[in-house]
C-alpha positions, 0 to 999 in steps of 0.5 A: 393682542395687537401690539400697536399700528407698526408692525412686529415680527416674533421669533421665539424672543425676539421681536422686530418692530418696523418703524415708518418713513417719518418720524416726529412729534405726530408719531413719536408718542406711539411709537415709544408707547409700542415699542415699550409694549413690546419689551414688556411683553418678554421680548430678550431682544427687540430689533427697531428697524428704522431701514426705510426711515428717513427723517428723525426729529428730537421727539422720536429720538426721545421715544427711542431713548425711553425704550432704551431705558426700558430695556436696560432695566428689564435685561432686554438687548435692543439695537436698531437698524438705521440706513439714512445719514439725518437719522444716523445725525440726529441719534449721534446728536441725542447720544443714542448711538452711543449707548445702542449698537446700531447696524446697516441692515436688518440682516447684519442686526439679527447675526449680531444676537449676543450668545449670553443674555443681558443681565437685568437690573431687577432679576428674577428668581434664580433656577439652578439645574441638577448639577447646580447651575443655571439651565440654558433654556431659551425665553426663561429670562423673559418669562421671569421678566413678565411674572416681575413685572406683574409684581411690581405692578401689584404693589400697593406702594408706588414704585420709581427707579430714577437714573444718576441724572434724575431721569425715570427709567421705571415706574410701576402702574400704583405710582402711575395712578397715584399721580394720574398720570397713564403708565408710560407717560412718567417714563424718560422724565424728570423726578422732580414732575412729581414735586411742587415747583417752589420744591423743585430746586430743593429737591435736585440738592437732595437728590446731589447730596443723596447721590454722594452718599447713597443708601436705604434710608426713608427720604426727610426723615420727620418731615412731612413729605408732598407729592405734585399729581399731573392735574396740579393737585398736591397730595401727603407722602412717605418716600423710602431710597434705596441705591440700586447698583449698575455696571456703570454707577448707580440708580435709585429705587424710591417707593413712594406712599400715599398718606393721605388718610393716615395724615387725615387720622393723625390731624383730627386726632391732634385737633381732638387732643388740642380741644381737650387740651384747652376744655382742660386749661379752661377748666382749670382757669374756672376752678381759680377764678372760684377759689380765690373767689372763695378765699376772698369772701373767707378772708371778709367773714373773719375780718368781720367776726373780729368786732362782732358779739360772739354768737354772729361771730360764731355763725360769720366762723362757721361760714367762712370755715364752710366756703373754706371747706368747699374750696378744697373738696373742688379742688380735690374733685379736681385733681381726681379728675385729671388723673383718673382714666377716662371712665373712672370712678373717682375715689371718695375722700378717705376715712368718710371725710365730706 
């Protein structure tokens, strides 16, 4: 499988990746997305030699960096091979060269090969030999780094491990997706790409506060959480934190859900409770209205029956005791309807009563 258009040397796990002449902003891109590659691939050391490169802009010290995060993430050595004086200013200027040896020659790079392998941020599975420790065999740290890999990528969640300055240092293939962006575009970027602008300076305040107190915990608990996706389009999300300690501070892994179809659920069954809700109360309001109604008409039957011979009297009684008698049974049939189940029977009145 073709690595990329720059070449690499393999030697067992160790790959040297030969960069061009010139690097900038036309190149730049490339040459992270291979070198990326590389380091994904299981390569315990990746040796950038940059000894026939002589000019370095800003855009290839960032692709640099990127792999540098990569790499600190997956347990892979990186040092580079640099000769030209503006290289050497331009990654002092970046700081790269404080966080990567950096050698005079290829050769000098290749004897500096450390003897124990770099302890990765997300480990795999731990082996023990016969007599309970750790076999020595060579590549089984890079083998373990692919099958991870593999794993995070077929989560069904997103996943994104952020540095102490916000930055993102992983992001798995799910959470790429998820906000249309390619795998390794999100990379060396800030967290806050996938956050709505107006949220944006929110967001950074939480991040400080969560950074004072780290912990696992779900991120704004009760509130309902919103992603930006790269072609602007915004979408529901769950996000859980969790610290992520390192030799010098911590990172944060945050595993990100899509909702969209559980908060689609979650509002037409509210629409639902709230169109049943006001059938109800109009129900309710129809019921009133023709009780007091009844009542009225109760109240002129017996006020007229008071100056009346007494059989009209009687039948004005009677009459007034009949609409008297249907106000109550509907609001009995009332009071049994909202408290029966849905399908229930309503339970007649006791003792025959009409």
């Amino acid at each position: 499988m073709a690595e990329g258009p720059y070449p690499v040397e393999w030697a067992d796990d160790q790959a040297v990746v030969t960069l061009p002449e010139h690097i900038d902003v036309s190149n730049a891109r490339q040459i992270g997305e291979q070198l990326l590659v590389v380091i994904n691939r299981g390569a315990a050391e990746l040796i950038v030699d940059m000894a026939a490169t002589v000019s370095c802009d800003h855009a290839g010290a960032d692709a640099v960096a990127r792999a540098y995060q990569r790499a600190a993430v997956s347990g892979t050595q990186l040092r580079l091979v640099v000769t030209a004086p503006i290289v050497r200013r331009v990654l002092s200027v970046n700081g790269l060269d404080r966080l990567i040896p950096v050698y005079p020659s290829l050769e000098a790079a290749a004897a500096a090969a450390a003897r124990a392998p770099a302890a990765p941020l997300l480990p795999g599975p731990a082996k023990t030999a016969a007599d309970g420790q750790p076999p020595a065999r060579p590549g089984t740290a890079a083998i373990s780094q692919a099958v991870l890999w593999k794993v995070i990528d077929a989560l069904a969640d997103g996943v994104a491990l952020s540095d102490e300055n916000g930055a993102l240092v992983l992001v798995n293939r799910r959470l790429a997706e998820m906000f249309g962006y390619q795998d390794t575009e999100l990379v060396g970027r800030p967290v806050e790409v996938l956050v709505p602008a107006d949220l944006r300076a929110a967001h950074r305040g939480h991040r400080a506060g969560y950074a004072r107190e780290p912990r696992t915990r779900p991120m704004g608990a009760g509130a309902r959480l919103v992603g930006l996706r790269k072609d602007g389009a915004t979408l529901p999300v769950e996000v859980s934190l969790s610290p992520v300690p390192t030799a010098t501070g911590h990172l944060t892994l945050a595993m990100i859900r899509d909702v969209t179809e559980a908060r689609r659920r979650e509002d037409l069954t509210g629409l639902a409770r709230a169109a049943a809700a006001a059938e109800e109360a109009n129900r309710g309001r129809d019921l009133f209205d023709r009780v007091v109604n009844g009542l009225f008409h109760v109240g002129l039957s017996l006020q007229e029956a008071i100056d009346l011979p007494h059989d009209v009297a009687r039948s004005h009684i009677t009459e007034a005791l009949q609409r008297l008698d249907d106000a109550i049974r509907e609001i009995r049939d009332h009071l049994f309807a909202t408290r029966s189940p849905p399908g229930a029977q309503a339970p007649g009145p006791p003792n025959g009563t009409p």
